[in-house]
DSSP file (Angstrom, degrees, kcal/mol; ACC not computed):
  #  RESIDUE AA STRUCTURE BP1 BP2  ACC     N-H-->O    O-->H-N    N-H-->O    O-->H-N    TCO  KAPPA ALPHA  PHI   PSI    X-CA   Y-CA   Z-CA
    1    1 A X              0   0    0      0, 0.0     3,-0.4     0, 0.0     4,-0.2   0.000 360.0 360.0 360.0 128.0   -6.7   17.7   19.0
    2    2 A X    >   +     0   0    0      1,-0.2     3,-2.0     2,-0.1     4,-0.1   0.613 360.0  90.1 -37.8 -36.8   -7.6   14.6   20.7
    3    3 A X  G >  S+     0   0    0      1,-0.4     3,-5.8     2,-0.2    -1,-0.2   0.765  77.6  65.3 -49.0 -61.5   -7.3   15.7   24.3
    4    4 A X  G 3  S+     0   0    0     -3,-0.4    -1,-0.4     1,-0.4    60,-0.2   0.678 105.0  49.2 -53.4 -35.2  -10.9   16.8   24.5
    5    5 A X  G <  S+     0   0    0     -3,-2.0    -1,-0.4    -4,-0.2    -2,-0.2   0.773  86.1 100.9 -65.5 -23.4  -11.6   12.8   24.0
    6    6 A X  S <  S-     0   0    0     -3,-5.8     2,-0.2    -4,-0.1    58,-0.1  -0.279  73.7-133.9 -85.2 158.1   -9.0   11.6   26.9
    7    7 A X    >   -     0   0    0      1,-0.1     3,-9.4    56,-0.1    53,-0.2  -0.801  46.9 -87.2-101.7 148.5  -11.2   10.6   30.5
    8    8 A X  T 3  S+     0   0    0      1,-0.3    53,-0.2    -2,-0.2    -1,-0.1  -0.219 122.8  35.5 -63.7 166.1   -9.4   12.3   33.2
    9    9 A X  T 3  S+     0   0    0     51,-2.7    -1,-0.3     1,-0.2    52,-0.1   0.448 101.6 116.3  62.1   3.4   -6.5   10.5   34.8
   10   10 A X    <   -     0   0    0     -3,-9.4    50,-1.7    50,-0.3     2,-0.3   0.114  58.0-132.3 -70.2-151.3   -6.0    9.0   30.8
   11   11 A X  E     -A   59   0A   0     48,-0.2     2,-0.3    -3,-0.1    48,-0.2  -0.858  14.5-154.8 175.2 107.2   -3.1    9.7   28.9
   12   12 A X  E     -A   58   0A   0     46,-3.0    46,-2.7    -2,-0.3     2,-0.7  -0.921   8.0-142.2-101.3 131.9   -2.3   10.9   25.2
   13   13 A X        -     0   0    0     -2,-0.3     2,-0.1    44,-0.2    44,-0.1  -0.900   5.5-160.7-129.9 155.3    0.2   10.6   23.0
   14   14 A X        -     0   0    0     -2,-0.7    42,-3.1    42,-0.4     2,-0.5  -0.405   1.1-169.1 -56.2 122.4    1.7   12.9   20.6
   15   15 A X  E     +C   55   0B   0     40,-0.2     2,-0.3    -2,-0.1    40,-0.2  -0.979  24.2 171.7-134.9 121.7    3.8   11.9   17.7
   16   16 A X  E     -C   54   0B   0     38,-3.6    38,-5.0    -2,-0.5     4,-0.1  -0.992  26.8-135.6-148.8 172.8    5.3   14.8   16.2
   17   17 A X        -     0   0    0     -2,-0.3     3,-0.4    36,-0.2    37,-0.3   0.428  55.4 -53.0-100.5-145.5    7.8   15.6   13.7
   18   18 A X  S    S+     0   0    0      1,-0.3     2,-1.3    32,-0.1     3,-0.4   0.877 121.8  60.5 -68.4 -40.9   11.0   18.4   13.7
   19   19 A X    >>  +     0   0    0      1,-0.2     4,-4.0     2,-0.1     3,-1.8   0.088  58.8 121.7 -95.0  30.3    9.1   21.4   14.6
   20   20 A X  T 34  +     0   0    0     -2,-1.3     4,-0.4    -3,-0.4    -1,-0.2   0.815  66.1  66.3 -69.2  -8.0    7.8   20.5   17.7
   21   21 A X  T 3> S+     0   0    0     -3,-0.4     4,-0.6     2,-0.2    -1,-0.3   0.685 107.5  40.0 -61.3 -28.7    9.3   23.3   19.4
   22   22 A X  H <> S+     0   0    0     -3,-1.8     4,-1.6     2,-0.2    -2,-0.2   0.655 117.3  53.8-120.4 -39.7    7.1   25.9   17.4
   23   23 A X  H  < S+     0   0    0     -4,-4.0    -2,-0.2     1,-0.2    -3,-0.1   0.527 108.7  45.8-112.3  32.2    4.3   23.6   17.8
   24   24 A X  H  > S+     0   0    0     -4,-0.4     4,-1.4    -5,-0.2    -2,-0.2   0.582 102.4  60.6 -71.3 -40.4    4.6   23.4   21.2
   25   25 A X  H  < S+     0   0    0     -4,-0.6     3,-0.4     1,-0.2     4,-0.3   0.961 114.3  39.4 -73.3 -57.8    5.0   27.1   21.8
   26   26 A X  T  < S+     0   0    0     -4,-1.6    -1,-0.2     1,-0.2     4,-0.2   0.208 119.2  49.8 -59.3  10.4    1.1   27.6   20.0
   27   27 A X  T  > S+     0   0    0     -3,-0.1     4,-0.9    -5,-0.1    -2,-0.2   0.610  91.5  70.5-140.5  -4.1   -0.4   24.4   21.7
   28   28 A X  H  X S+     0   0    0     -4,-1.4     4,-1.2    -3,-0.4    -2,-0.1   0.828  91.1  56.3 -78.2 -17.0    0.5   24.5   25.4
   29   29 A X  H  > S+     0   0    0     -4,-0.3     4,-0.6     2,-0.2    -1,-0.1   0.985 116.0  37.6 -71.0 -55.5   -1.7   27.1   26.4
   30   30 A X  H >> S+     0   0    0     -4,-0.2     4,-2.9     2,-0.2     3,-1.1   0.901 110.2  63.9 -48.3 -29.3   -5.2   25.0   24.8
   31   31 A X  H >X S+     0   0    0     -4,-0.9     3,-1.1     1,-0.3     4,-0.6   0.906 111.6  38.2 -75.5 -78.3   -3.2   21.5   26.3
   32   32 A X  H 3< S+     0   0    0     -4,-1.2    -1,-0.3     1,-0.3    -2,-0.2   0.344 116.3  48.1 -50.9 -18.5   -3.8   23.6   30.2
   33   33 A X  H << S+     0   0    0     -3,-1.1    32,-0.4    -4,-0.6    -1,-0.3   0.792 113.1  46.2-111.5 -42.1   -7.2   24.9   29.5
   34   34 A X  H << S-     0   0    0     -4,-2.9    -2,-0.2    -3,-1.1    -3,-0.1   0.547 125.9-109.0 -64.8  -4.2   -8.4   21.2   28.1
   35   35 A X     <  +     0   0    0     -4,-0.6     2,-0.3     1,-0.4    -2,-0.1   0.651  70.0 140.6  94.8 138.4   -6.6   19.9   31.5
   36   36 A X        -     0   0    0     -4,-0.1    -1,-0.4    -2,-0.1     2,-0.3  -0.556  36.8-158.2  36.9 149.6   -3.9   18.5   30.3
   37   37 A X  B     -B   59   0A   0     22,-0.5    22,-2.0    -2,-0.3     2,-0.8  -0.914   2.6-159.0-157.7 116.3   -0.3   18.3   31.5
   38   38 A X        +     0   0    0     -2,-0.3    20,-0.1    20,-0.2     3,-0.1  -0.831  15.6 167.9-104.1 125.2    3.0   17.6   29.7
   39   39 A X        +     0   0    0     -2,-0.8     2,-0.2    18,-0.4    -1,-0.2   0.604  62.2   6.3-109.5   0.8    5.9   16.6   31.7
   40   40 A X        -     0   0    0     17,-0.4     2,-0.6    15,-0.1    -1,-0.2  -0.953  49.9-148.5-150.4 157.6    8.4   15.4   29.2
   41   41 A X        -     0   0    0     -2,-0.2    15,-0.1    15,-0.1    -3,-0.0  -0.811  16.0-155.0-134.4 104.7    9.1   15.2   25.6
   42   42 A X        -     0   0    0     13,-1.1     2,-0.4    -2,-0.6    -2,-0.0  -0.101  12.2-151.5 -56.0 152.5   11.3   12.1   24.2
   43   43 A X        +     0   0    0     11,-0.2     2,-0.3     2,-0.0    11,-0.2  -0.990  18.8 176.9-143.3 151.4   13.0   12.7   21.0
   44   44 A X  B     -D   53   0C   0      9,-4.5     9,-2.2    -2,-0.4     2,-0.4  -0.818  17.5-139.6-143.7 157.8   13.7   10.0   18.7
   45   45 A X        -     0   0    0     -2,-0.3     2,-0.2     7,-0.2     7,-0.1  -0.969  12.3-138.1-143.9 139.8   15.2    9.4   15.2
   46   46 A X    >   -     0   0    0      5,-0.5     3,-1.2    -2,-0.4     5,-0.0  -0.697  25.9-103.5 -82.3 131.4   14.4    7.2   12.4
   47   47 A X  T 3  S+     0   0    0      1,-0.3     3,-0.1    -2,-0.2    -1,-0.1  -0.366 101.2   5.1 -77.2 142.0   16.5    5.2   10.2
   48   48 A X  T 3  S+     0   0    0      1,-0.3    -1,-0.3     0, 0.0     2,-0.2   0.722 113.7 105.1  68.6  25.6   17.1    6.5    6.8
   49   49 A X    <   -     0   0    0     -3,-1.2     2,-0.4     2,-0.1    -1,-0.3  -0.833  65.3-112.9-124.9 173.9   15.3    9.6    7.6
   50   50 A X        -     0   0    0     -2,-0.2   -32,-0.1    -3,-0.1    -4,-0.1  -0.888  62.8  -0.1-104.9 138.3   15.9   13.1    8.4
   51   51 A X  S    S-     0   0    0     -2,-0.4    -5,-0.5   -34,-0.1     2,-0.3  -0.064  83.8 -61.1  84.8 160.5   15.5   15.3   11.4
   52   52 A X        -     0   0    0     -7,-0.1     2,-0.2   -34,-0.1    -7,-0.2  -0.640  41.1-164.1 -72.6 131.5   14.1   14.5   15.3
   53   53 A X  B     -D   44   0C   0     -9,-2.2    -9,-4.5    -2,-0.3     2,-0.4  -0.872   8.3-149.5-107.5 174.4   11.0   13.4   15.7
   54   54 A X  E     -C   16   0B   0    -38,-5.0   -38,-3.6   -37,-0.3     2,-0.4  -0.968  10.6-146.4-142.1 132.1    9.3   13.5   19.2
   55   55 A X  E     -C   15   0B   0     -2,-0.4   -13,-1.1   -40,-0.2   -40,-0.2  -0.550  19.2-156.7 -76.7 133.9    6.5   11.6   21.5
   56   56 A X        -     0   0    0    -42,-3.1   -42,-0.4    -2,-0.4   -15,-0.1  -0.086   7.2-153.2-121.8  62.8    4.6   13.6   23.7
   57   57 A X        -     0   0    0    -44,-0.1     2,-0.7    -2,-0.1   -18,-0.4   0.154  16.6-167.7 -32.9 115.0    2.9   12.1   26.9
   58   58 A X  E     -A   12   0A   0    -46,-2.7   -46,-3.0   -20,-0.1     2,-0.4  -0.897   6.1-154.7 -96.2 105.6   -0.1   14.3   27.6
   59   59 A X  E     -AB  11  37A   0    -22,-2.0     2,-1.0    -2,-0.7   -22,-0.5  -0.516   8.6-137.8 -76.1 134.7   -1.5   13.6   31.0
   60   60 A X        +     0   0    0    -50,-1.7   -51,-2.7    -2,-0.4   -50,-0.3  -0.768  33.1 161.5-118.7 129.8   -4.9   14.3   31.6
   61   61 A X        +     0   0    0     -2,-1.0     2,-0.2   -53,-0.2    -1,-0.2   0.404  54.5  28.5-112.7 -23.9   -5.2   15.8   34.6
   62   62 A X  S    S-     0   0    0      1,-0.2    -1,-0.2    -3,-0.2     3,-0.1  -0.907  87.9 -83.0-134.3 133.2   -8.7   17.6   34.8
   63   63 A X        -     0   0    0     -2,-0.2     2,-0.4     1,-0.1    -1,-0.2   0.354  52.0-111.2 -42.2 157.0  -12.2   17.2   33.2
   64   64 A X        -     0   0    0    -60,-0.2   -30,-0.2   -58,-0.1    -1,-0.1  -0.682  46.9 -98.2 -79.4 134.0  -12.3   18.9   29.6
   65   65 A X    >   -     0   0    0    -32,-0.4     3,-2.8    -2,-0.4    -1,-0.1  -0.347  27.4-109.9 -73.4 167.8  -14.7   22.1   29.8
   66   66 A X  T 3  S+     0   0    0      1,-0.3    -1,-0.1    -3,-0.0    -2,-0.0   0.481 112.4  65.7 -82.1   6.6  -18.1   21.9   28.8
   67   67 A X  T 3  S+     0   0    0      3,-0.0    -1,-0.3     0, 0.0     2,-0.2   0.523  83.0 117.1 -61.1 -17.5  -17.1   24.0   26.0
   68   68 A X    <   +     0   0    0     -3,-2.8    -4,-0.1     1,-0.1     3,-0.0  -0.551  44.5  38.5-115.6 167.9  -15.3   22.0   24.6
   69   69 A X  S    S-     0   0    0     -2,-0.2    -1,-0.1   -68,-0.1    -5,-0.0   0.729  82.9-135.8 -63.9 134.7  -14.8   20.3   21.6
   70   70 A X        -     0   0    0      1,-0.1     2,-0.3     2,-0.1    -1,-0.1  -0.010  11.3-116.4 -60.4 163.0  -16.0   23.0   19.8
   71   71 A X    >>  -     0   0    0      1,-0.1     4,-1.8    -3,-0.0     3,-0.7  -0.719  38.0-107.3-111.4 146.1  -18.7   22.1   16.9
   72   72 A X  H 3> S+     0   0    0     -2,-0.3     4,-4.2     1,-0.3     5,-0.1   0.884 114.4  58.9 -36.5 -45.0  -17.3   23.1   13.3
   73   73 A X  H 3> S+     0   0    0      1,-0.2     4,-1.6     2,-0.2    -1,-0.3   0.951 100.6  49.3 -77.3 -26.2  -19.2   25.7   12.7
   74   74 A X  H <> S+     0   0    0     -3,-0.7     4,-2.1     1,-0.3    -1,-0.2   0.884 114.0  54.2 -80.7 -17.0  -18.3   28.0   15.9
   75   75 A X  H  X S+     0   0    0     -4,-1.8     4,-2.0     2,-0.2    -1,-0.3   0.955 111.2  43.5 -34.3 -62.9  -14.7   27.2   14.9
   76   76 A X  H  X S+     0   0    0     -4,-4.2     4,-1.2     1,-0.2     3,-0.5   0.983 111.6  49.5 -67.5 -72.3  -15.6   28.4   11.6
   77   77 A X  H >< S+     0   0    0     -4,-1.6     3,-0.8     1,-0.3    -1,-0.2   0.789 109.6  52.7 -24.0 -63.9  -17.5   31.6   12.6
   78   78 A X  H >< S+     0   0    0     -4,-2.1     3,-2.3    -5,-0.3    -1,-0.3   0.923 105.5  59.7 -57.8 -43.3  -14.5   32.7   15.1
   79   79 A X  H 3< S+     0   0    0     -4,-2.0    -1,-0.2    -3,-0.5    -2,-0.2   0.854 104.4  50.3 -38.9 -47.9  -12.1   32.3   11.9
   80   80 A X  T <<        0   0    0     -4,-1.2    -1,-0.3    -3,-0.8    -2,-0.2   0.058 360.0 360.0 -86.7  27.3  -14.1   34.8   10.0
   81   81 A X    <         0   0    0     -3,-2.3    -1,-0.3     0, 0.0    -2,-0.2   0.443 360.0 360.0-101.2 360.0  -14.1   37.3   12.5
């Protein structure tokens, strides 16, 4: 995820495809703990395509923690346990 990049009081956005519902429901908790804040989600359709897609202003609203973005490997390490 990008967020971790945004300077506070920037602004990301999201371009995401049908499922955004599902991958909303797994990505809002990290979006609040990297300060971030979503307050609406557009939905759009493409010609000669199928399904919604959606933009997703992400405010950022508070400093990223100093944990964060995580280095590959402690990513990796928490996977295998």
């Amino acid at each position: 995820m990008s967020l971790p990049l945004v300077k506070p009081g920037g602004l990301m956005l999201a371009f995401k495809g049908p499922d955004v519902d599902k991958e909303m429901a797994g990505a809002q908790k990290m979006i609040g703990i990297l300060g971030g804040q979503i307050d609406t989600i557009w939905s759009y359709s493409l010609p000669d395509t199928e399904g919604q897609f959606s933009l997703i202003p992400i405010a950022k609203i508070a400093a990223t923690p100093v944990d964060y973005p995580r280095s590959y490997s402690i990513i990796s390490r928490k996977s295998a346990d």
